[in-house]
LODO-682600 format. One record per residue: x, y, z of N, C-alpha, C in turn; chain; residue in one letter. Coordinates in steps of 0.2 Angstrom, whole numbers. Layout:
N
  n_px  n_py  n_pz ca_px ca_py ca_pz  c_px  c_py  c_pz seza mivex
     X     Y     Z     X     Y     Z     X     Y     Z    A     A
...
END
This chain:
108
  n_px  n_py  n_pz ca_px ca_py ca_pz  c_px  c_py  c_pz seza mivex
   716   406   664   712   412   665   715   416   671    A     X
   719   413   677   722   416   683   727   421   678    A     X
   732   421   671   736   423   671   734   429   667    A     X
   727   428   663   724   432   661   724   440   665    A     X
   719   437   671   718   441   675   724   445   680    A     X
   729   440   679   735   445   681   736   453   677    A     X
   737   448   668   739   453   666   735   461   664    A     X
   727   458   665   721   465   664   722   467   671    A     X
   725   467   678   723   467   684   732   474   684    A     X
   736   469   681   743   474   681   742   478   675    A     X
   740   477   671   738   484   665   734   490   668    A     X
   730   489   670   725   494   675   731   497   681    A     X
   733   495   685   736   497   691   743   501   684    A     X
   747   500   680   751   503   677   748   508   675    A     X
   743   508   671   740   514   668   736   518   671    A     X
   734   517   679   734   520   684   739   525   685    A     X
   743   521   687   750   525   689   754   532   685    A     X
   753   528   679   755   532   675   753   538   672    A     X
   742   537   673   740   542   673   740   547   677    A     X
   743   546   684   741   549   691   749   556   688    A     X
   754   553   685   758   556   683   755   561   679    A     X
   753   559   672   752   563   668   747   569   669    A     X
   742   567   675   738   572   678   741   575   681    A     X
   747   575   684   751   582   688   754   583   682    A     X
   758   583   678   762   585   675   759   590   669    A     X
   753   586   668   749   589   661   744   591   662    A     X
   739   589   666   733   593   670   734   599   674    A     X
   741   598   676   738   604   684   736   599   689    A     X
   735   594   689   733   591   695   736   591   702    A     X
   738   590   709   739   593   713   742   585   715    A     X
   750   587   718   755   583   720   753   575   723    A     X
   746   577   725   744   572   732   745   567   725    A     X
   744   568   721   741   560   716   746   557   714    A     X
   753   559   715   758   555   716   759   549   719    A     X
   757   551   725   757   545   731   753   539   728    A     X
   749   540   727   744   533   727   745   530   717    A     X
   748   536   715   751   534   705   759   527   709    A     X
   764   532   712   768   527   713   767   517   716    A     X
   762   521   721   760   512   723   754   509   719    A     X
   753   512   714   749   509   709   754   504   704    A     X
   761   509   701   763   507   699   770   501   703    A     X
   772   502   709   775   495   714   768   489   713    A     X
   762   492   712   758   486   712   759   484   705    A     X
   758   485   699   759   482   693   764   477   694    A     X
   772   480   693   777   475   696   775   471   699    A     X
   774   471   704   772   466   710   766   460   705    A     X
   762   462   702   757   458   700   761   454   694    A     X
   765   458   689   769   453   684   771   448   686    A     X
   772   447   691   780   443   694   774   438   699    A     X
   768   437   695   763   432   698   761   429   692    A     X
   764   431   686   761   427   679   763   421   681    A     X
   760   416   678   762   409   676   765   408   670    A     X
   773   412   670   775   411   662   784   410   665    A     X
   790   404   663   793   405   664   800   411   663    A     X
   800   412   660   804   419   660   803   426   659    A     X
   805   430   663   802   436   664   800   441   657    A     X
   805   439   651   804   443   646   798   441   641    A     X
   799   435   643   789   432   640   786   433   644    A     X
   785   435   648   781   440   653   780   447   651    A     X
   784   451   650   784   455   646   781   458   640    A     X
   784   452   636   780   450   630   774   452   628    A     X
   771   446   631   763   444   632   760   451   635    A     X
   761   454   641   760   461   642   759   465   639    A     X
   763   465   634   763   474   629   756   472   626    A     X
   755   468   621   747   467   619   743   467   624    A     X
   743   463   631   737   466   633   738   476   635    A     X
   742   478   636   744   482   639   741   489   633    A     X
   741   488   627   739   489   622   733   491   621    A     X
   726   485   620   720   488   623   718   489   628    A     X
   721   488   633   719   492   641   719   499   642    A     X
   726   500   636   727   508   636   719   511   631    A     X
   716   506   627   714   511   624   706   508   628    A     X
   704   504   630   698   502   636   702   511   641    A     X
   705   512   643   707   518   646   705   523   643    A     X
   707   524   637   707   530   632   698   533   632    A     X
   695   527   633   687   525   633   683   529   637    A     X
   685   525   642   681   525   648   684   529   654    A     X
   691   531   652   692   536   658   694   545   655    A     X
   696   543   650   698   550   645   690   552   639    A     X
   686   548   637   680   548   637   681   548   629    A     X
   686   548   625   688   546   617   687   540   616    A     X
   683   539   611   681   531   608   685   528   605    A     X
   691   523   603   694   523   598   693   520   592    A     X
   696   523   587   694   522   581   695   516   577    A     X
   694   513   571   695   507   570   705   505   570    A     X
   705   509   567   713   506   568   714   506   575    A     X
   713   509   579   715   507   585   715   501   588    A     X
   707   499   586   703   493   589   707   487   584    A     X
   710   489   579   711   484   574   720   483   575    A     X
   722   487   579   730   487   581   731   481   587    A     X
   723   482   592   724   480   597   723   473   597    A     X
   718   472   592   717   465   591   723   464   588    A     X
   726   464   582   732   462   581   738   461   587    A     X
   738   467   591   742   464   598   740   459   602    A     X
   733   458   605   731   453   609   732   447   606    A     X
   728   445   597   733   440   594   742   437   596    A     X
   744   442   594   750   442   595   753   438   601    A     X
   751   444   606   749   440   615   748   433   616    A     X
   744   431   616   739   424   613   744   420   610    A     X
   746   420   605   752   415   604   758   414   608    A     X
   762   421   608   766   420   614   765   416   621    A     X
   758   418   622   757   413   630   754   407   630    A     X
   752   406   626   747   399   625   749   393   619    A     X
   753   398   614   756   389   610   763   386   612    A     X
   763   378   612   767   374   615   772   375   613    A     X
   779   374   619   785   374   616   790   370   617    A     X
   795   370   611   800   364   613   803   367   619    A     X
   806   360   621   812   360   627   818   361   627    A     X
END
């Protein structure tokens, strides 16, 4: 459950950050949103490198699906567009996807 909560925890701070960009660059938003977008996103890094997963690129891995419906819980709730069944139905396929990578056993 801890590595869960990393990964919802760095999906948010990334997409933070991200969008902190995207509001200056494509809103017109106002420079200051840079400052707190970059250390949104040094905190994401920082928070991957807390999973419980040995190698960094299954770490990785496992992310993009959660990373996937966080963008669209974001699309939601902060852009205020619902998404549509494929989208929901993309995400569940990635979160699947996620879920196996991090949870079934592996040989040595």
């Amino acid at each position: 459950m801890r590595t869960l909560a990393l990964y919802v925890a760095a999906s948010v701070a990334e997409i933070g950050g991200c969008f902190a960009l995207w509001a200056v660059t494509r809103n017109g938003a106002s420079a200051l949103w840079l400052a707190p977008g970059v250390l949104s996103l040094i905190l994401f890094g920082w928070l991957l490198t807390r999973v419980d997963v040995d190698f960094a690129d299954r770490a990785y891995a496992v992310y993009g699906g959660i990373y996937i419906a966080a963008s669209l819980i974001w699309l939601w709730g902060v852009e205020g567009r619902a998404p549509d069944r494929w989208d929901v139905i993309g995400a569940a396929v990635a979160i699947a996807g996620a879920m196996i990578i991090l949870y079934m056993p592996r040989s040595a």
